[in-house]
N, C-alpha and C positions, 0 to 999 in steps of 0.2 A: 504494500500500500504506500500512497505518498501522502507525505505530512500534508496536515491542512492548512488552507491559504498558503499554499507555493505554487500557483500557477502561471509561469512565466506569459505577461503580455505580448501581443503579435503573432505574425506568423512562423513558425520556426521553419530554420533552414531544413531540418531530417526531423522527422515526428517517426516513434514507433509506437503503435497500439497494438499491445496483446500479443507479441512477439514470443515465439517460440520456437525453439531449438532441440531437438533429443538425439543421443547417439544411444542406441537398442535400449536400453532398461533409465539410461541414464536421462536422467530432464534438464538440460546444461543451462538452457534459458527458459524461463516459466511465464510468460503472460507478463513482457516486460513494457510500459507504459514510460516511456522517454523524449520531450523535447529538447533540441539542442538548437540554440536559439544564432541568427546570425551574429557577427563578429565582437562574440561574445566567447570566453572562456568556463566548456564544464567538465567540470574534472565527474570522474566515475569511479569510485571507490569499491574497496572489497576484499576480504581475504581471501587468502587460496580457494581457489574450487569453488568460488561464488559468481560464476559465469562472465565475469570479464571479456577473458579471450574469446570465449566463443561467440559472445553480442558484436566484440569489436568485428571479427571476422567473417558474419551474416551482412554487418554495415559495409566490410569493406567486398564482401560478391565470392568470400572464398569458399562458405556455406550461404545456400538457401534458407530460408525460413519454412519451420514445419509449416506454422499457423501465423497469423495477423497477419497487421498490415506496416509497411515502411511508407511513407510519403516523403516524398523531396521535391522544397519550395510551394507546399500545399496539394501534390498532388501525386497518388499511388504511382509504385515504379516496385517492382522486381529484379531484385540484384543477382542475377544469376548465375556471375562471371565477373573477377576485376576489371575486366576491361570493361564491362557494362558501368559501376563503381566509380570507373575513373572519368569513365566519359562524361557522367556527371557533376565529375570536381572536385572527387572524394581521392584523398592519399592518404594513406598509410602508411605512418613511420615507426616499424616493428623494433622490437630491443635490438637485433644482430643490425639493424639498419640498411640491410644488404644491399650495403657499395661494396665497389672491386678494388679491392687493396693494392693491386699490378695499374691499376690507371690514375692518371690525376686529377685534379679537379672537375676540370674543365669538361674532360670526359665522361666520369663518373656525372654530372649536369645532364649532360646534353645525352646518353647512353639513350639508344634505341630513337633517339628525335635529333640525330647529327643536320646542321646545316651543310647543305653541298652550294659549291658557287662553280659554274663550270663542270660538273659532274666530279668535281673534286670535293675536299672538306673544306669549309671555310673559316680556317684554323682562327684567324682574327676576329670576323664575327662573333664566334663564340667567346671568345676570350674578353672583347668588351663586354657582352649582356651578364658573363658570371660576373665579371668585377662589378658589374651596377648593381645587382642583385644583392652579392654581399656586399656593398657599400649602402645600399637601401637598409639591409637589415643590421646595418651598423657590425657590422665582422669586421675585427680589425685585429684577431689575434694570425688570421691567415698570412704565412710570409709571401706565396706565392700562386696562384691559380694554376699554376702548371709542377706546384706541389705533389706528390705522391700521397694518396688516400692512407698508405700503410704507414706514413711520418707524423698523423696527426693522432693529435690527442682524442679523447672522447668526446668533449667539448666540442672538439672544433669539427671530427667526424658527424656529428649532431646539425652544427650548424648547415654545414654541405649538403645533409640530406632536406634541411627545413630549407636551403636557399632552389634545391632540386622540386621541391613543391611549389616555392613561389612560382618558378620559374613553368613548369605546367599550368598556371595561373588555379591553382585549386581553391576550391572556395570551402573546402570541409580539408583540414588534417587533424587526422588520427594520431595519438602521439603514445604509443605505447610505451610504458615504464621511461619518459626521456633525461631522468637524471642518474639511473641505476649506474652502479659502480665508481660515479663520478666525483672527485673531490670536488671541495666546497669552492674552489672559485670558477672551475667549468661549469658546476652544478649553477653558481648566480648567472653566468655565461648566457647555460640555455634559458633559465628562468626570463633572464632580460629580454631574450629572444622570443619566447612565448608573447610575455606582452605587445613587444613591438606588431609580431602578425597580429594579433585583434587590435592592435591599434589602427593597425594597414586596412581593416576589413575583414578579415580572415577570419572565418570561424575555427575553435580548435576544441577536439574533444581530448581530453588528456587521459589516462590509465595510470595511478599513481597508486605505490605506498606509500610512501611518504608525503603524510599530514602535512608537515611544512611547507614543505614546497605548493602541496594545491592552497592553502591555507595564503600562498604569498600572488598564486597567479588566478584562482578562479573567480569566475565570478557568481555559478552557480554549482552546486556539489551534488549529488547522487549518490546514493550508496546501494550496493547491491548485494544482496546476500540468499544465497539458495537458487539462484536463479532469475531471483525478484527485484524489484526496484520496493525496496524497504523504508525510506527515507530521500527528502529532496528539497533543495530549495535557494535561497539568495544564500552565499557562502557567509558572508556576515550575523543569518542565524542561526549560526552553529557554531560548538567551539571542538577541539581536538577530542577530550572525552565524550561528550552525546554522542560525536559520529565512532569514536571505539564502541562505545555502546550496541548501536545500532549495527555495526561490521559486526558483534561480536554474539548480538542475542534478538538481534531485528526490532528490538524497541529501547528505548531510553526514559526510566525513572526522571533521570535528572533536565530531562526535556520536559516531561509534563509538570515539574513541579517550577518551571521556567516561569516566564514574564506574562506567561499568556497566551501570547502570539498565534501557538500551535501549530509552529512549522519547526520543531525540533531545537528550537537556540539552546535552551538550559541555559541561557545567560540572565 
């Protein structure tokens, strides 16, 4: 169920109703109820085995959906295939990130969408729109765009891949786990990078454990557990414990004994 009074205003960019997912016995997504609002940031919460990956992966066309419905920009659509997913504006930037560690930048950007000039590659081309790109998204830890993908850090391999979506002009990125393993000043790197995209427009659904970090870039949170969308609402009404709460037994004491409100704050 979702908290009451959290119904985000407008029209959202991806709406699911009643979404479901089963692999033979197993119910991976249950009747999941999610807007994700344009160039706005919502983190999606959860612990292990609380259907996560498998929601993100129905969004992103790698599974179908048993049951419901998906809408995108207010109107039904069937994800049947990434490349259906993507045609609509939808990226996905999984934890491995799968860039090619033997290519550089430049490459790893433009991979499967190379400009030709002359039936050649149009090596300059390319090399101004990444430098604008990451210059847009304020990257400046990059020494060179003709860098090798295997020389950088996580940080900056993170970045590559977020300047690789702008660059498809996506209007939905997916941002699986995108601080994992990361020290704390790549980890503020990407954070700052998150906000910038919703700054830009960009919608960003984010997959996060760590509280922190959604707590520093969302703007609305979700939590899901069992399958379910358990909990929901402005990230401001909630605080770190409720949502352990809620990740951890699908309701929260210290929400209902909260200000009132009844969209989970406990503050």
């Amino acid at each position: 169920m979702s908290t009451e009074g959290s119904e985000p205003d407008g029209t959202p960019l991806i709406e699911l109703r009643g979404v479901k997912k089963s692999f033979g016995a197993v119910q991976a997504v249950n009747g999941v109820d999610l807007k994700v609002m344009q160039g706005k940031v919502t983190a999606l919460v959860g612990d292990n085995g609380a259907g996560k990956s498998s929601l993100i992966k129905t969004i992103a066309g790698l599974w179908e959906q048993d049951a419901g419905e998906i809408l995108w920009e207010g109107e039904p659509v069937r994800l049947r295939s990434p490349k259906e997913s993507e045609g609509l504006g939808i990226t996905t930037i999984y934890q491995d990130l799968a860039l090619c560690d033997n290519l550089d930048i430049v490459q790893n950007m433009f991979l499967g969408h190379e400009v030709l000039r002359h039936f050649t590659l149009d090596e300059g081309s390319m090399e101004i729109t990444a430098k604008r790109i990451l210059a847009e998204l304020e990257v400046t830890t990059v020494r060179s765009v003709r860098q090798p993908v295997a020389s950088l850090s996580g940080g900056q391999r993170q970045s590559v891949a977020v300047a690789k979506a702008v660059m498809a002009q996506a209007k939905l990125v997916i941002m699986d786990e995108p601080t994992a393993a990361l020290g704390v000043s790549q980890t503020a790197q990407v954070l700052a990078l998150i906000k910038r995209l919703a700054e830009g427009g960009t919608t960003v659904l984010m997959i996060s454990h760590n509280l922190n970090d959604v707590f520093e870039v969302a703007d609305w949170i979700a939590v899901l557990r069992l399958g379910r969308i358990v909990a929901e609402g402005p990230i401001d009404t909630f605080d770190s414990s409720v949502v352990v709460d809620y990740m951890t037994t699908g309701r929260s004491e210290r929400a209902l004994a909260g200000s009132g409100t009844g969209n989970g704050s406990g503050q």
